[in-house]
ZAMARGU-4260 file (C-alpha; in steps of 0.2 Angstrom, whole numbers, plus 5000, padded with zeros to 4 digits):
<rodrens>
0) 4874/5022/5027 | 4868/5016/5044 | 4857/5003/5035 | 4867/4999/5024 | 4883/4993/5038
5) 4868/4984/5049 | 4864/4975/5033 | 4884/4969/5030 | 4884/4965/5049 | 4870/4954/5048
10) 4875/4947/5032 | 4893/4942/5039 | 4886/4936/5056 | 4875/4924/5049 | 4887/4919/5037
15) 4899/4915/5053 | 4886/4905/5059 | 4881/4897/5046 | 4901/4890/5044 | 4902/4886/5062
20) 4885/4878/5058 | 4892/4869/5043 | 4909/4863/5051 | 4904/4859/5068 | 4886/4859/5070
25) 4883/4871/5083 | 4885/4889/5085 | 4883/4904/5098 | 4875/4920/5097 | 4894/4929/5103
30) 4899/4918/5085 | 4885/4931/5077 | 4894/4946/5084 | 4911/4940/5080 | 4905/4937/5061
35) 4896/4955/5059 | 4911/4963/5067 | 4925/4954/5058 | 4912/4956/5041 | 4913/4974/5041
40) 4933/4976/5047 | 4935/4965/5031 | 4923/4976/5020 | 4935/4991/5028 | 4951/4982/5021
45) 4943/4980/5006 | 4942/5002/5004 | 4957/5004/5010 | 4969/4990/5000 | 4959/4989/4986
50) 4973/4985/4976 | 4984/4974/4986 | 4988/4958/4979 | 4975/4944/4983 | 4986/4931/4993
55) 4992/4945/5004 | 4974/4952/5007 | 4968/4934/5011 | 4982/4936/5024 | 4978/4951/5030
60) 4958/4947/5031 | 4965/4931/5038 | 4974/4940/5053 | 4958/4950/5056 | 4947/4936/5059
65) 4959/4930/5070 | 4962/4944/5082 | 4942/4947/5081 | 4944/4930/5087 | 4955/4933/5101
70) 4946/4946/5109 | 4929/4939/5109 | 4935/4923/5114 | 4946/4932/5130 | 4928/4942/5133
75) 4915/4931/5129 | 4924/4912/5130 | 4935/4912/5145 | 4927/4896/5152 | 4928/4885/5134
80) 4911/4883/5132 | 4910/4890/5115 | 4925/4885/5109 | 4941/4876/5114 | 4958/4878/5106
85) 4967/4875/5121 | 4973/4856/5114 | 4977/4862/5097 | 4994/4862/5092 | 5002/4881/5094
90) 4987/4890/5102 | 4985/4904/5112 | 4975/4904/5127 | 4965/4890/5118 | 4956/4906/5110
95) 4966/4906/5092 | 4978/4895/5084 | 4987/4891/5067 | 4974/4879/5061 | 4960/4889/5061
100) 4970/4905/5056 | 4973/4895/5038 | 4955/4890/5038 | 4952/4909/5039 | 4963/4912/5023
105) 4951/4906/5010 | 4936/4913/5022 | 4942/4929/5023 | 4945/4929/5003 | 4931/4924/5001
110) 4922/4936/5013 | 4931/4950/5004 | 4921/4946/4987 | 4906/4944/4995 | 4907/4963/5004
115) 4912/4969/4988 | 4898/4963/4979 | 4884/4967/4993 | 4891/4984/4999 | 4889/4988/4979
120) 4870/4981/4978 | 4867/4990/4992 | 4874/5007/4987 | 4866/5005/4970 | 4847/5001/4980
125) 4850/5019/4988 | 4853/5029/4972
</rodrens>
């Protein structure tokens, strides 16, 4: 069990990075931690809800990449350097805003499939 949430968590940091990578063309290792974390909060969402509706768990998985947002950015991002929000319309402590937070919508969704599927490869690998 142990392996198999460090697996996830490296799978969903590198695939935060690899976004960051993709849309901006630079990351940070706190970006890493921020993706494992919210990778396995997602997966939790997904065995707890697994039956709600997929615009509203999207939302929700949305919502959680956004606070896992806020709090690394308050910890690890309090000068900017990694990121800066603060000239973006409706943003909070230039750490998370309403931009980014519907970016996370189709992310999250999409995040959600990918724990599905991996967390169920993985459990298969140990039987």
């Amino acid at each position: 069990m142990l392996l198999e949430k460090t697996l996830l968590f490296f799978l969903g940091g590198g695939g935060y990075v690899l976004v960051e990578l993709l849309y901006r063309g630079r990351s940070h290792v706190t970006m890493f931690l921020a993706g494992g974390t919210a990778f396995l909060l997602l997966g939790r969402l997904e065995e707890v809800r697994p039956r709600l509706p997929g615009l509203l768990r999207a939302l929700a998985g949305a919502g959680v990449i956004t606070l896992v947002e806020l709090l690394f950015g308050l910890v690890f991002n309090r000068d900017y350097r990694v990121w800066d929000y603060r000239g973006l319309p409706g943003n909070f402590l230039g750490q998370i805003c309403p931009r980014f937070f519907l970016m996370w919508v189709g992310l999250a969704w999409a995040a959600g499939r990918v724990y599905c599927s991996a967390s169920k490869a993985l459990s298969q690998e140990r039987v």
